[in-house]
N, C-alpha and C positions, 0 to 999 in steps of 0.2 A: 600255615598250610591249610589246615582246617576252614580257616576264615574265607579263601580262596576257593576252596571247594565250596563253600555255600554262596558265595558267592557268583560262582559259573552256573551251580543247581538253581539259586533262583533266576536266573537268567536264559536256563533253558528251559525252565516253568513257563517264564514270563511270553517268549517266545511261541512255543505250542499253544499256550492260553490265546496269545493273539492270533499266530495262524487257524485256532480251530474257531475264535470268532468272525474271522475275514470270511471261513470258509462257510458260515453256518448263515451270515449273511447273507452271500452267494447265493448258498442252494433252495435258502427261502422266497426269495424274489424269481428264480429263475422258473418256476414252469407259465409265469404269466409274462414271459416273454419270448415263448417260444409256441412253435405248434400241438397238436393232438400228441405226434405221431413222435415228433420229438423228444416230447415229455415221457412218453413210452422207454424209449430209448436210453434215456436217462434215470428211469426208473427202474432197467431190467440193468444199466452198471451197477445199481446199488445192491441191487440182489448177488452181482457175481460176488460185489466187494464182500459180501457176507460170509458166503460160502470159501473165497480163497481166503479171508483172512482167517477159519479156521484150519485150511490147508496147510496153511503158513505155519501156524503153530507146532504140525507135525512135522513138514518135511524141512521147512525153512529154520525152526530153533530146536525140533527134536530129531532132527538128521535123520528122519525115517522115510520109505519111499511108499509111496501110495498109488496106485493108476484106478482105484476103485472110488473115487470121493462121489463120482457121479451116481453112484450105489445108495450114498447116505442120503446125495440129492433128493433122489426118485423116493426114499424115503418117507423123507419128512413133505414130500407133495404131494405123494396116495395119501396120507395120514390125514392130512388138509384136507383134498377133496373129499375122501370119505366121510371125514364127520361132516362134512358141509352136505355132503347129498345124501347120505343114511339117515343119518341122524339130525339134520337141519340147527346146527348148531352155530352159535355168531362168529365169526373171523377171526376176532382175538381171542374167543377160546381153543381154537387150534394151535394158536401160538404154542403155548406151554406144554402142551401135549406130545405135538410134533418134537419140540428139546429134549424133552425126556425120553419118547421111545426111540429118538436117533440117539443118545444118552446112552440106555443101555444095550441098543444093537453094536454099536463102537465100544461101550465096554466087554459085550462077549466076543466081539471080534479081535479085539487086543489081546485078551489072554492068550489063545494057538500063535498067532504073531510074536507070540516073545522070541521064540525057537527060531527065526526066521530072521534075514537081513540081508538088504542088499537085493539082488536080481531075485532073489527068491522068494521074497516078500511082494516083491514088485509084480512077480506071476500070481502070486497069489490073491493079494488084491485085485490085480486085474480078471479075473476068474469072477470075482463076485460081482463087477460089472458085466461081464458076457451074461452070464447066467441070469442075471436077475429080470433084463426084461423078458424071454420067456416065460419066468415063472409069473411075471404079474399076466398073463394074457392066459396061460391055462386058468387060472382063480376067477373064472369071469364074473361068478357072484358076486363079488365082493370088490373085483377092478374095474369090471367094464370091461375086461378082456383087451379085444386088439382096437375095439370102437374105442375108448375111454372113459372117461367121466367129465361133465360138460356141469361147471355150479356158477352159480353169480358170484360176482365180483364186490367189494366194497362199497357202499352206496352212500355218498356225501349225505349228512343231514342237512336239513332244510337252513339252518342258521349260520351254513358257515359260505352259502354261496358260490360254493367250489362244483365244477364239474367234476364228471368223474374220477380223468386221468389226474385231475390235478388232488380232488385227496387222494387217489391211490399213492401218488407221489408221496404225499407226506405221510402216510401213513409208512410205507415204508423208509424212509428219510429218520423217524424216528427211532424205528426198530435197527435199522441199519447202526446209526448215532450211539445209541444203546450197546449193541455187539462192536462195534469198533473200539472203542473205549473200554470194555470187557476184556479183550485182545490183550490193550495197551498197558493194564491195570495187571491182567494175568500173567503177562512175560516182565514184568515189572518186581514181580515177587517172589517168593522163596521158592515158587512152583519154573516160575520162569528159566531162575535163575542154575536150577538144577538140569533143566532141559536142556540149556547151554551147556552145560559142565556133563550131560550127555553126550550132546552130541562132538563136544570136542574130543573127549577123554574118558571112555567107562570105565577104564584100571584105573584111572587117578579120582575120578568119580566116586565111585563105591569103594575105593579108602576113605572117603571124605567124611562117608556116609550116606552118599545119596541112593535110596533105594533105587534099581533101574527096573524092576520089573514093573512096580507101581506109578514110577513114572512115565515109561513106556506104554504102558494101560492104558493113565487117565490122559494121555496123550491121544490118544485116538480115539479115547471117549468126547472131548473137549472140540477135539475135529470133526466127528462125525456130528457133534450137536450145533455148530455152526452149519455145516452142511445140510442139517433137516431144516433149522429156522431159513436159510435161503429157500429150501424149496419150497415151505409153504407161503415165503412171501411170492415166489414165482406162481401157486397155485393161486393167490388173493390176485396176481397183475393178469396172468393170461384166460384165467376161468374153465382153463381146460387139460387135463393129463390125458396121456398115453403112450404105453411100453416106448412104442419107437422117438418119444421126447429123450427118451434117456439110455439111450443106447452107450457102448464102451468109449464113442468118438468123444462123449460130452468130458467125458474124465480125463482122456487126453489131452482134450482143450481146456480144461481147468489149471491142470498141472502146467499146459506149455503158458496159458495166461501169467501163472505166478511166478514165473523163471523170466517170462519178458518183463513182467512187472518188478522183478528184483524180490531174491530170499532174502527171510531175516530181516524183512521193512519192515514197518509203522504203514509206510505209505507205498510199497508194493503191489499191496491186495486192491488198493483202488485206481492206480494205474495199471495193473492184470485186468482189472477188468472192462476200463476202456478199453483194452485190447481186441477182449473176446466177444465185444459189443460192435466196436465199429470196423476193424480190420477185416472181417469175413463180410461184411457190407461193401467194401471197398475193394475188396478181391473180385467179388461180384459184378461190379458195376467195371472192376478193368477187364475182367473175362468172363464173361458167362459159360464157353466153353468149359473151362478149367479150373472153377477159384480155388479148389483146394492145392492147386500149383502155384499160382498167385499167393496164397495164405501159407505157404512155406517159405517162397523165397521170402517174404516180407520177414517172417520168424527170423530166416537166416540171416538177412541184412539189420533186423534190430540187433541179436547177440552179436554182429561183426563192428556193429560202431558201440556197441552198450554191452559189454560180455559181463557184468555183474548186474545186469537190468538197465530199468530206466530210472529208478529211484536211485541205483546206485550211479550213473549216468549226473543226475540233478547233483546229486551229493558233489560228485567229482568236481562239476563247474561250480559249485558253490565256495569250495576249497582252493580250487584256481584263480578265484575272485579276489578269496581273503588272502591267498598269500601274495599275490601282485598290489592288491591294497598295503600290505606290511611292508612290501620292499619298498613300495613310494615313500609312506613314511618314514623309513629308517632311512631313507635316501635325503631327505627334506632335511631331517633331524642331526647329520654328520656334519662335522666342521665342513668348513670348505677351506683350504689351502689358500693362506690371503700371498702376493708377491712381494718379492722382497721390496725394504724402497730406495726408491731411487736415492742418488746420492748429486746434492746441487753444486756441490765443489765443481769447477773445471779439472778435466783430463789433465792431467800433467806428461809434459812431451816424455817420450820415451827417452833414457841417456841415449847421448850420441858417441859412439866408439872414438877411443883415446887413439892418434896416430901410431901406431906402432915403433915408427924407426924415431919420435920425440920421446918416447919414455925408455931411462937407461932402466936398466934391468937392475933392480937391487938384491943382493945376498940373501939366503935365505933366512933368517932370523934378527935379519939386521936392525936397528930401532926405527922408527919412522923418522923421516927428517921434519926439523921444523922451516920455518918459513926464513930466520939469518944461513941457514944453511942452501 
């Protein structure tokens, strides 16, 4: 039994090793074959991927409800721009900056959230998205108010021949790579695995052992710091903040991204975020009047064919593959019922019935007769 289990583990090692180099292939060759505006477009999925895959952590394996992630957004993208325009500081030193103070703003927001669950968390976190962009626009010293904050962008070095959008691209391609695999690695492990055994079960849970308070915490600590590394990768691709980038709609659209995208994925958080990349493009282009009616029904017709997402959608058909592949084999692999064989004698005629009034009727126990008789 044991031998079998390492044997399916190495095989779904083996699997993710190869889909993550198919996929790394891909994403390498691809901004030189597309346009400026494309590569854009494909740079800002990589940022949502960032930000839902810490969403995901929270609401998708620690059953907790969030409407405020666009809060940690807006975050970790003032934090970016500011050191970039205050203090004139390189790109990548924003990175680690921006993790940590989204870090421990998600840690002092988790601890009042413990008391909280359900609809009433969900008010609550939403409150701190309303609220926040006002207050970046009273602070004008220090945000830029309602103007913003306008910094430079990444600037290819001279030896790698890349235009702009195309190292922005990889630049975040890497960091992305990096936090996705963080994700994979974190719900993988005793940290993970407790989140699970949260959100299914906190009585059977905290028999077990599992602290819930501290999981709870570093659960929305771990969320809001994927949340600030997206926004400063949004601050490195668009060059520009402002309160109204990040209003309460954006956190709406995050959470509804990760629910089309499928809770509880691996691969959720980067189809959420094709979602919220090109679906509001497409609503657009079918109504200009309307799109955010447009971008509903679309929502509703994704959960009406795909009600556990679209990753769980792929999953489905992938299972519907292997078990119609299993039935052909087993089908291939069953005797087949060979028929009987013939038989090369001739038919022999049927008796033909004895005249009735020729045969005397003998006694009933009488001997047989023989033939002198």
């Amino acid at each position: 039994m044991r031998s079998m289990t390492a044997v399916l583990d190495r095989t779904r090692h083996a699997r993710f090793a190869l889909a993550a180099l198919l996929a790394a292939a891909v994403a390498m060759v691809v901004p030189f074959y597309f346009a400026p505006f494309q590569v854009f477009q494909l740079t800002m999925v990589l940022v949502y991927a960032v930000a839902l895959a810490g969403l995901n952590l929270l609401v998708g394996f620690g059953g907790q409800i969030s409407l405020g992630h666009g809060a940690f957004f807006a975050a970790g993208a003032y934090t970016a721009a500011i050191m970039l325009d205050r203090f004139d500081t390189g790109h990548l030193a924003t990175l680690p900056v921006a993790a940590a103070a989204c870090f421990l703003l998600g840690l002092g927001f988790g601890v009042p959230a413990l008391r909280l669950r359900g609809l009433y968390l969900a008010l609550v976190t939403l409150s701190l998205a309303v609220f926040l962009p006002p207050l970046l626009k009273r602070l004008e010293a220090v945000t830029g108010g309602s103007m913003g904050l306008t910094v430079g962008k990444p600037q290819p070095p001279a030896w790698s021949g890349l235009a702009e959008d195309q190292w922005t691209y990889f630049l975040v391609l890497a960091v992305a790579a990096v936090a996705l695999l963080l994700a994979r690695n974190l719900l993988r492990s005793r940290v993970g695995r407790a989140l699970l055994a949260v959100r299914d079960n906190e009585s059977a849970a905290e028999v077990m052992g599992v602290r819930l308070s501290l999981h709870k915490t570093f659960a929305f600590a771990w969320s809001a710091m994927f949340a600030g590394v997206a926004g400063c990768l949004y601050t490195w691709v668009i060059g520009f903040v402002s309160p109204d980038s990040f209003s309460f709609v954006l956190s709406i659209t995050l959470l509804a991204g990760l629910v089309v995208g499928g809770l509880a994925s691996l691969y959720g958080p980067l189809l959420g975020a094709a979602f919220v990349m090109y679906v509001p493009s497409v609503a657009q282009d079918l109504s200009e009047a309307a799109p955010g009616v447009v971008f509903g029904l679309l929502i509703i017709a994704v959960m009406f064919v795909a009600p556990t997402g679209l990753a769980g959608l792929a999953s489905r058909a992938g299972a519907a593959v292997a078990r119609r592949r299993a039935g052909a084999a087993a089908s291939d692999l069953s005797p087949v019922a060979e028929p009987p064989p013939e038989s090369t004698s001739e038919p022999s005629a049927p008796p033909t019935p004895a005249d009735p009034e020729s045969v005397e009727a003998e006694p009933v126990g009488a001997p047989p007769r023989t033939e002198k008789e």
